[in-house]
Residue, then its C-alpha position, 0 to 999 in steps of 0.5 A: x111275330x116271328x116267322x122263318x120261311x125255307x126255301x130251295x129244296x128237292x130231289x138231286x143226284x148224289x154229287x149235286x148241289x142245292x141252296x136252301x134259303x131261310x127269310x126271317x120276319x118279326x124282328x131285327x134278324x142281325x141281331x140273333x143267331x140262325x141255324x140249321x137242322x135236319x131230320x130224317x125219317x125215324x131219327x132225331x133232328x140233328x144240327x147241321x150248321x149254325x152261323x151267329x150275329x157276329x158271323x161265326x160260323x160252325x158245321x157238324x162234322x158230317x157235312x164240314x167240307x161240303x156245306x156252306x152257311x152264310x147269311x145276308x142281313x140286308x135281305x134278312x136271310x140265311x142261306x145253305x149252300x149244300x154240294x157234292x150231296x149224299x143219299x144220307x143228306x136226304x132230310x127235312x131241312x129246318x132253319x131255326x133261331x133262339x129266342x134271345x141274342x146269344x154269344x155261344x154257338x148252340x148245337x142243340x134244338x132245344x136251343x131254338x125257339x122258332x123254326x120254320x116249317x122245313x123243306x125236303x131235300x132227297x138225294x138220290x144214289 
């Protein structure tokens, strides 16, 4: 059974920096992609970041220049390095991964099949 378990959020100042942490169980994590999301309230789940077996890696414009994905096979975990924060960061932030290894990067949800429960993280202004 595959678990995704977040890790490292909370509240920090516009301008401040977080690193979320997501540690995979269940399967040969270096096999498959992983990705993060983010939902705030009332809006929709939105991609993030995504980083794929091969080590490629893609941002949403939103958050390009202030964000860092990486992953750590060994410890079979992917981190997101946030910085220089903005009150719109303030989210639950979602690790996810597709059910089947894929060669495209996904930018959707419904691409997913697990996800982990989420972790809040609120910038304040």
């Amino acid at each position: 059974q595959v678990q995704l378990v977040e890790s490292g959020g909370g509240l920090v100042q516009a301008g401040g920096s977080l690193r979320l942490s997501c540690t995979a169980s269940g399967r040969t994590f270096s096999n498959y992609n992983m990705g993060w999301f983010r939902q705030a309230p009332g809006k929709e789940r939105e991609f993030v970041a995504t980083i794929a077996w091969n080590g490629g890696i893609y941002y949403a414009d939103s958050v390009k220049g202030r964000f860092t994905i990486s992953r750590d096979n060994a410890k079979n975990t992917v981190y997101l390095q946030m910085n220089s924060l903005k009150p719109e960061d303030t989210a639950v932030y979602y690790c996810a991964s597709p059910r089947s290894p894929e060669y495209i990067p996904i930018y959707s949800p419904d691409g997913y099949h697990y996800w982990g429960q989420g972790t809040q993280v609120t910038v304040s202004s």
